[in-house]
PDB file of N, H, CA, C and O in Angstrom:
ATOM      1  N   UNK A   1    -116.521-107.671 152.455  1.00  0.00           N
ATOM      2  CA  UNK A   1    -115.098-107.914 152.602  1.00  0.00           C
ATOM      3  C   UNK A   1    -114.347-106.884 151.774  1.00  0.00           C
ATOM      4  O   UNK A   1    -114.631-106.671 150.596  1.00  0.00           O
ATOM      5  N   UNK A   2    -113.256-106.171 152.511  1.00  0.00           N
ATOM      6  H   UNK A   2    -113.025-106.344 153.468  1.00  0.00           H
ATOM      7  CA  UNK A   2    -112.568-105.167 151.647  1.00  0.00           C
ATOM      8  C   UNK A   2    -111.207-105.315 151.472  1.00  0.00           C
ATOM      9  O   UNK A   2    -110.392-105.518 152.372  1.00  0.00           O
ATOM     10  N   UNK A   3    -110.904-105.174 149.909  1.00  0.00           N
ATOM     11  H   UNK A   3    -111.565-105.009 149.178  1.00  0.00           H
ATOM     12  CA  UNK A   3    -109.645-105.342 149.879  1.00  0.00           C
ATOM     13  C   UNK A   3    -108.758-104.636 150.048  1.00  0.00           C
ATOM     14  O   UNK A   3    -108.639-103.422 149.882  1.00  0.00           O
ATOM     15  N   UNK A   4    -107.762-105.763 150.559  1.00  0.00           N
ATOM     16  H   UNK A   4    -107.859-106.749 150.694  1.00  0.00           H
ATOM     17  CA  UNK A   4    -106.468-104.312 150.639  1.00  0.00           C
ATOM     18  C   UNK A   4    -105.177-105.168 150.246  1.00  0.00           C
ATOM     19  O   UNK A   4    -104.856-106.351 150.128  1.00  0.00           O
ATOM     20  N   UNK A   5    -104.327-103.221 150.038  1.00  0.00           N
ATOM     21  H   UNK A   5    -104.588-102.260 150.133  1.00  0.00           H
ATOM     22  CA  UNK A   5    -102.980-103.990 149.396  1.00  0.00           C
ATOM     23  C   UNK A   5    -101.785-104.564 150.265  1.00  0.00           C
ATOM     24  O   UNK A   5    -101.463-103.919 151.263  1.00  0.00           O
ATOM     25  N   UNK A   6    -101.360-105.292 150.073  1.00  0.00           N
ATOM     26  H   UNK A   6    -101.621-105.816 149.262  1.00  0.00           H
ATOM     27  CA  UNK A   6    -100.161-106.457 150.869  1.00  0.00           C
ATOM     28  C   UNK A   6     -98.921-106.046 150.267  1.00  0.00           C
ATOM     29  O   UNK A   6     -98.752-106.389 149.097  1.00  0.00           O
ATOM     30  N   UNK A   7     -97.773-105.194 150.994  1.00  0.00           N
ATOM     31  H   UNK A   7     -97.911-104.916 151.945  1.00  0.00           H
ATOM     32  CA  UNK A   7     -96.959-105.316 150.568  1.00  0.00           C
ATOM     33  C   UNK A   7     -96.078-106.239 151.182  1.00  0.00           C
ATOM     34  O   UNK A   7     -95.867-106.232 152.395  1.00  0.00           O
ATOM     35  N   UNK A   8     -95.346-107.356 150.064  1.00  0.00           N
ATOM     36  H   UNK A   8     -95.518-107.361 149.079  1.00  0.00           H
ATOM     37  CA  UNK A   8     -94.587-107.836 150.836  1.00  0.00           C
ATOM     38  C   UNK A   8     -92.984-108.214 150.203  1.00  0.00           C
ATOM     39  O   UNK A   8     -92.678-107.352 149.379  1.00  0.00           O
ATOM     40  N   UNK A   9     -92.089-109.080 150.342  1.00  0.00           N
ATOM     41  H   UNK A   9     -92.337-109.780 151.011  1.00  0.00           H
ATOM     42  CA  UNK A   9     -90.591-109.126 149.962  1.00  0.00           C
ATOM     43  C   UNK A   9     -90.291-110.188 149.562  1.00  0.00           C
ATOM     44  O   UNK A   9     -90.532-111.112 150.339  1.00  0.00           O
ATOM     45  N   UNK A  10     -89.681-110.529 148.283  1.00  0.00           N
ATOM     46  H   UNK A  10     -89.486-109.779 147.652  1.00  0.00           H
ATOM     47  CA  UNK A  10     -89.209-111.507 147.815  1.00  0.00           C
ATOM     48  C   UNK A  10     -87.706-111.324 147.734  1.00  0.00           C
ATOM     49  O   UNK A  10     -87.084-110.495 147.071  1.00  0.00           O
ATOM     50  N   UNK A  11     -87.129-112.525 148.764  1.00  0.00           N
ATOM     51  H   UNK A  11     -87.635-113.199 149.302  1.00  0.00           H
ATOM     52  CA  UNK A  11     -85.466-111.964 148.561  1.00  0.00           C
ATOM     53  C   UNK A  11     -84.569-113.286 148.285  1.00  0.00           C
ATOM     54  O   UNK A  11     -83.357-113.166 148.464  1.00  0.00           O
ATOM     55  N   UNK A  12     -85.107-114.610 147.839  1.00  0.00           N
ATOM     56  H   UNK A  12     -86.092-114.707 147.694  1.00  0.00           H
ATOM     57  CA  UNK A  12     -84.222-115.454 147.283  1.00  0.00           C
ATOM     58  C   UNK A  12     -85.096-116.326 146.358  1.00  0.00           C
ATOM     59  O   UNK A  12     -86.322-116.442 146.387  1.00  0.00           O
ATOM     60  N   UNK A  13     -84.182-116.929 145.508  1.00  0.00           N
ATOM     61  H   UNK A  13     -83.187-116.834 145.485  1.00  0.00           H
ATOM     62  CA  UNK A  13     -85.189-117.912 144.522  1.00  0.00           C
ATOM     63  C   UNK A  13     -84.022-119.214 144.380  1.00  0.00           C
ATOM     64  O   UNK A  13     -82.854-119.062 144.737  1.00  0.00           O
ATOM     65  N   UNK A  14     -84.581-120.578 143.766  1.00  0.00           N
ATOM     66  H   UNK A  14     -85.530-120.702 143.476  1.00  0.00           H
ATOM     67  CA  UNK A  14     -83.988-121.580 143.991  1.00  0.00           C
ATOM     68  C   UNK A  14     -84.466-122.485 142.838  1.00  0.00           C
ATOM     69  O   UNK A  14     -85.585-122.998 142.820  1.00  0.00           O
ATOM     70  N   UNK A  15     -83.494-122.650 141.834  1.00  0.00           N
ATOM     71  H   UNK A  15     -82.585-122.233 141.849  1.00  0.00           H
ATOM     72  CA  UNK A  15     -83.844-123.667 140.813  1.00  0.00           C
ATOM     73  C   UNK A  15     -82.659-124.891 141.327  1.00  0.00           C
ATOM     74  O   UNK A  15     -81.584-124.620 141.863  1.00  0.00           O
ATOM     75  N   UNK A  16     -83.224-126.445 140.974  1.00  0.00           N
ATOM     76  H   UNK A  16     -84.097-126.665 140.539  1.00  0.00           H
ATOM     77  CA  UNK A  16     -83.151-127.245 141.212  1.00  0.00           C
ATOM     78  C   UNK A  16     -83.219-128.319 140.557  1.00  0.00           C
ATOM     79  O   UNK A  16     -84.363-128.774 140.547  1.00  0.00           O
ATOM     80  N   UNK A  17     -81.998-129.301 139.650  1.00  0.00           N
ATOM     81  H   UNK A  17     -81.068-128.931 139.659  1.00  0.00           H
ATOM     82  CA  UNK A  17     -82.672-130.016 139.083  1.00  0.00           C
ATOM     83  C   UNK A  17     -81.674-131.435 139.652  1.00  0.00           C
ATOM     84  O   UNK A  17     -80.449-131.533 139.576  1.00  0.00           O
ATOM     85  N   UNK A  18     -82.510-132.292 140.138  1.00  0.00           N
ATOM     86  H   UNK A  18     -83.505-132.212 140.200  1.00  0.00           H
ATOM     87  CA  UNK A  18     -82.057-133.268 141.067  1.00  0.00           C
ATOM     88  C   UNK A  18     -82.943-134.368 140.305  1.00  0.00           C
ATOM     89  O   UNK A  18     -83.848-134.340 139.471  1.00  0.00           O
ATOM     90  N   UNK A  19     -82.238-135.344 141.002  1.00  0.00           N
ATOM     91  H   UNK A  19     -81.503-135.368 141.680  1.00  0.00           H
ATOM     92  CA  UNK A  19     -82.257-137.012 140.176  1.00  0.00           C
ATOM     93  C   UNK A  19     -82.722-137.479 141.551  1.00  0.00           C
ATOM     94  O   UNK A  19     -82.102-137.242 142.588  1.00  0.00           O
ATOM     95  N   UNK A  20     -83.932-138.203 141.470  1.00  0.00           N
ATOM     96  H   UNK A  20     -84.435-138.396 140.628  1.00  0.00           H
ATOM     97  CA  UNK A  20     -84.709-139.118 142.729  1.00  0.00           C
ATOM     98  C   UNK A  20     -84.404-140.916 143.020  1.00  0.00           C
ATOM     99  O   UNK A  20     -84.553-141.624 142.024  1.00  0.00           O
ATOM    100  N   UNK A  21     -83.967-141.662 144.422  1.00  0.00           N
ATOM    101  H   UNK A  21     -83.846-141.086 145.231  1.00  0.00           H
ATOM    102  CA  UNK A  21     -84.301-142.582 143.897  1.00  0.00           C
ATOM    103  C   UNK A  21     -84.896-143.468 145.164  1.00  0.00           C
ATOM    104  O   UNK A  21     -84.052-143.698 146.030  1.00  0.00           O
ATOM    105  N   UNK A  22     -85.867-143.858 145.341  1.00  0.00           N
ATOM    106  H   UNK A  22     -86.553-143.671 144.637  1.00  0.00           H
ATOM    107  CA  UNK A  22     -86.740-144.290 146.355  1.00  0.00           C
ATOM    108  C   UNK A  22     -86.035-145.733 146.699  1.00  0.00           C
ATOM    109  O   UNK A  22     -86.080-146.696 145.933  1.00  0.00           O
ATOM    110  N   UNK A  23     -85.415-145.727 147.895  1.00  0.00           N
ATOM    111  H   UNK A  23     -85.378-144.945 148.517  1.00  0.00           H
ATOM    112  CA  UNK A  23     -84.826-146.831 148.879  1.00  0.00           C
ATOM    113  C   UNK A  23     -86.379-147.439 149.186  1.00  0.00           C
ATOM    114  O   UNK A  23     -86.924-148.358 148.576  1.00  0.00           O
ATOM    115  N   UNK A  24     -86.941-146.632 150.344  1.00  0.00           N
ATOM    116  H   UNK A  24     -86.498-145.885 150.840  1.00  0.00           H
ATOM    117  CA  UNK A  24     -88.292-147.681 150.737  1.00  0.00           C
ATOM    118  C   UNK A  24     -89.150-147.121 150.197  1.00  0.00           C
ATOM    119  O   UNK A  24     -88.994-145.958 149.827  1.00  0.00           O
ATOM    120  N   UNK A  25     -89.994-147.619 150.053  1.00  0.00           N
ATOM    121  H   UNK A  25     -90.120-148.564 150.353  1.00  0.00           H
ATOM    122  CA  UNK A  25     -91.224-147.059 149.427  1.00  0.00           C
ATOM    123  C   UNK A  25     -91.704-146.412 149.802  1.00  0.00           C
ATOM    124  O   UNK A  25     -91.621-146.910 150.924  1.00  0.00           O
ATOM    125  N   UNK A  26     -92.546-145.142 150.042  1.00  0.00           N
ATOM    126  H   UNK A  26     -92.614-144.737 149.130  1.00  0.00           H
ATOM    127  CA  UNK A  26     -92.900-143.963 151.035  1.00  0.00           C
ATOM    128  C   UNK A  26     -92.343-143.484 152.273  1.00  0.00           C
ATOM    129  O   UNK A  26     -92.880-142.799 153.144  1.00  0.00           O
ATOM    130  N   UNK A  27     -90.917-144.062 152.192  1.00  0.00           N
ATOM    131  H   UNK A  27     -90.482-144.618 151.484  1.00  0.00           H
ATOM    132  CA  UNK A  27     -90.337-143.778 153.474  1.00  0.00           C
ATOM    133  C   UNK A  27     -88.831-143.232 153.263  1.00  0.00           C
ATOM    134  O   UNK A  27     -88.431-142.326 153.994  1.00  0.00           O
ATOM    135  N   UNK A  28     -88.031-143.756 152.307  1.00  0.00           N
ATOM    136  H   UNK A  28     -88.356-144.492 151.713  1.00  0.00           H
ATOM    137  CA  UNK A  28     -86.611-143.257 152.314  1.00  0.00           C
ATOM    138  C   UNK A  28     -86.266-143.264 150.942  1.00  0.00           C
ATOM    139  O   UNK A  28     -85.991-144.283 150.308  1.00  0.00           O
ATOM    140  N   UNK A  29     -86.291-141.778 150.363  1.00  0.00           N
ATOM    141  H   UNK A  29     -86.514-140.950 150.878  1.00  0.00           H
ATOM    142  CA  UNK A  29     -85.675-141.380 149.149  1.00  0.00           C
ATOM    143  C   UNK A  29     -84.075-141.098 149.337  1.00  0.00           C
ATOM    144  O   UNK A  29     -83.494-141.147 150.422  1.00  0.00           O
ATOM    145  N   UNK A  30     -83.368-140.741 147.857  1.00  0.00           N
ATOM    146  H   UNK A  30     -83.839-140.702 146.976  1.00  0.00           H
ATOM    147  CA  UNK A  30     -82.101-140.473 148.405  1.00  0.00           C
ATOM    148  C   UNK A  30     -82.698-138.707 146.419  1.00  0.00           C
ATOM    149  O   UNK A  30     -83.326-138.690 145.361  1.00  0.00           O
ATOM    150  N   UNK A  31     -82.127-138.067 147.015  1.00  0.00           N
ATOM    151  H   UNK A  31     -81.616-138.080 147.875  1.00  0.00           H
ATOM    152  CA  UNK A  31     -81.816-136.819 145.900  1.00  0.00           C
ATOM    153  C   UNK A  31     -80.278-136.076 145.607  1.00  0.00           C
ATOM    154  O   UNK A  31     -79.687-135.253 146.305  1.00  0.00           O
ATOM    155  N   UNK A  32     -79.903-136.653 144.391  1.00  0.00           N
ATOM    156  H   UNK A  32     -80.383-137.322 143.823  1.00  0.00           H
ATOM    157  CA  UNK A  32     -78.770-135.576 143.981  1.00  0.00           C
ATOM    158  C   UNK A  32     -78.494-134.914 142.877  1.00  0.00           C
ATOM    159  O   UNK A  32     -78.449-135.566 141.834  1.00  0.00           O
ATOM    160  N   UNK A  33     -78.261-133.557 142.841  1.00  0.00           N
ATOM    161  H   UNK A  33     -78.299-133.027 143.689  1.00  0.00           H
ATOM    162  CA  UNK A  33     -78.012-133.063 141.746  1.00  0.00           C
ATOM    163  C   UNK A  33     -77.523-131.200 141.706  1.00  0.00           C
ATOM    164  O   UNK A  33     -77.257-130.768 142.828  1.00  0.00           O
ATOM    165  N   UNK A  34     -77.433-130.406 140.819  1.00  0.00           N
ATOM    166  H   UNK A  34     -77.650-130.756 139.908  1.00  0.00           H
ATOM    167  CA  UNK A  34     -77.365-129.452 141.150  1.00  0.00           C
ATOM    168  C   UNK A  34     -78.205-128.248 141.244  1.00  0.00           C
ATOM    169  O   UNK A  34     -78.987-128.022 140.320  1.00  0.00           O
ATOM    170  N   UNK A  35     -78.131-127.372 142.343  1.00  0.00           N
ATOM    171  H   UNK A  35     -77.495-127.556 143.094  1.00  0.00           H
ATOM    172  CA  UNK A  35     -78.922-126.155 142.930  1.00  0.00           C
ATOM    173  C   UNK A  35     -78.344-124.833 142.787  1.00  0.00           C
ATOM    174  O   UNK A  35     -77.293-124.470 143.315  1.00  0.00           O
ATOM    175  N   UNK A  36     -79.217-124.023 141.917  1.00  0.00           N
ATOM    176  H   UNK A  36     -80.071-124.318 141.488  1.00  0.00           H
ATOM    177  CA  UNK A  36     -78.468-122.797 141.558  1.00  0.00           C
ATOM    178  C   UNK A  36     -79.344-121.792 142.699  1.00  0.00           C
ATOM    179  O   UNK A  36     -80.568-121.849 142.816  1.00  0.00           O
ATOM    180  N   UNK A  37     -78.531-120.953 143.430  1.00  0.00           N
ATOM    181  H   UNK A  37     -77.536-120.906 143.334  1.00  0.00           H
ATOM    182  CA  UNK A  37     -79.479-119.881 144.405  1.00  0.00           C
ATOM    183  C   UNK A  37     -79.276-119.238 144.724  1.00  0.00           C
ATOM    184  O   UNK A  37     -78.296-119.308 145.465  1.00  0.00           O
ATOM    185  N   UNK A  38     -80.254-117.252 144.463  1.00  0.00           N
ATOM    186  H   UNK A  38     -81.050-117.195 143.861  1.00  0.00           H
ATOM    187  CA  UNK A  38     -79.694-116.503 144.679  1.00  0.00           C
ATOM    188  C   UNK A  38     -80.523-115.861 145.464  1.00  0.00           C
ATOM    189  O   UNK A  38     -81.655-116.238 145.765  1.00  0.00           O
ATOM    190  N   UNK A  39     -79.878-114.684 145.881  1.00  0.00           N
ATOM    191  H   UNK A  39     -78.958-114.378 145.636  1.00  0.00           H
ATOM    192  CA  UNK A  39     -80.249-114.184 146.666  1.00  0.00           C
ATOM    193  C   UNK A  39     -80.482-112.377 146.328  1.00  0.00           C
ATOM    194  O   UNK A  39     -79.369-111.971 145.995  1.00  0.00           O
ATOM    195  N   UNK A  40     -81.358-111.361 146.303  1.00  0.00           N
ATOM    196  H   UNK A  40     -82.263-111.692 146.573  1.00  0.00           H
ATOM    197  CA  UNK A  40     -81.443-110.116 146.012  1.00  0.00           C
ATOM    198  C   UNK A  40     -82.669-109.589 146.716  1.00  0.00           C
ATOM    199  O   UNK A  40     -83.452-110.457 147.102  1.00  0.00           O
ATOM    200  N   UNK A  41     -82.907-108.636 146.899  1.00  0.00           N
ATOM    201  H   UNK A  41     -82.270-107.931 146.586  1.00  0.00           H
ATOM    202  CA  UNK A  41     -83.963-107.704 146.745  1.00  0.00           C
ATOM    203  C   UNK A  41     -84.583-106.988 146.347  1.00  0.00           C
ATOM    204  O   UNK A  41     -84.319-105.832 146.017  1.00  0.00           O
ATOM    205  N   UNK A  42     -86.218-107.951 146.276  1.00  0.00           N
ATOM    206  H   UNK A  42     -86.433-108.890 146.544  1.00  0.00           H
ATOM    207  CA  UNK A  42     -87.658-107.331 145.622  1.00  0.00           C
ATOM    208  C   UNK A  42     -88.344-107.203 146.062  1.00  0.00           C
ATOM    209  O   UNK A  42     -88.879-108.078 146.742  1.00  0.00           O
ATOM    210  N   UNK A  43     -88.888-105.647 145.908  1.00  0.00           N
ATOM    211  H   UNK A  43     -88.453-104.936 145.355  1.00  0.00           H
ATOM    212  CA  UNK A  43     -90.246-104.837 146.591  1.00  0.00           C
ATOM    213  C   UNK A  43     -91.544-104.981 145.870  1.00  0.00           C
ATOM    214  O   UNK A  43     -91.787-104.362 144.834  1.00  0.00           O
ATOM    215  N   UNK A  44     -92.080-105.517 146.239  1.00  0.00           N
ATOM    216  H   UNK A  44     -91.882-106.020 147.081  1.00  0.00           H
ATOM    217  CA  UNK A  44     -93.702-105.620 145.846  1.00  0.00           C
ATOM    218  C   UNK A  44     -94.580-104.870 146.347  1.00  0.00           C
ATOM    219  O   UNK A  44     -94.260-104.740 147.528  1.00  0.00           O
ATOM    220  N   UNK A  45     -95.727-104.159 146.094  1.00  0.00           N
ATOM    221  H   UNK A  45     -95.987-104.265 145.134  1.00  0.00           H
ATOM    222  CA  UNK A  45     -96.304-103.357 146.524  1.00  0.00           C
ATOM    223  C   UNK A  45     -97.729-102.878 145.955  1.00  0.00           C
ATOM    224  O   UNK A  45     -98.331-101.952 146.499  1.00  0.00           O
TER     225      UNK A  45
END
């Protein structure tokens, strides 16, 4: 097996810090809080 290099693009990231609260039990959550998100461009290579 030979390796090879992958270039690929990272162009947004997303922090998140939200408060959970489970209505049914494995079936209906509710989430609120605030989401910071940006957006740029990064070359990996």
């Amino acid at each position: 097996m030979a390796h090879e290099d992958v270039t690929y693009k990272l162009s947004s990231a997303q922090v998140s810090l939200q408060l959970s609260y489970r209505l049914i039990k494995n079936h209906l959550s509710i989430e609120f809080g605030p989401v910071l998100q940006g957006k740029w461009k990064i070359k990996y290579k």
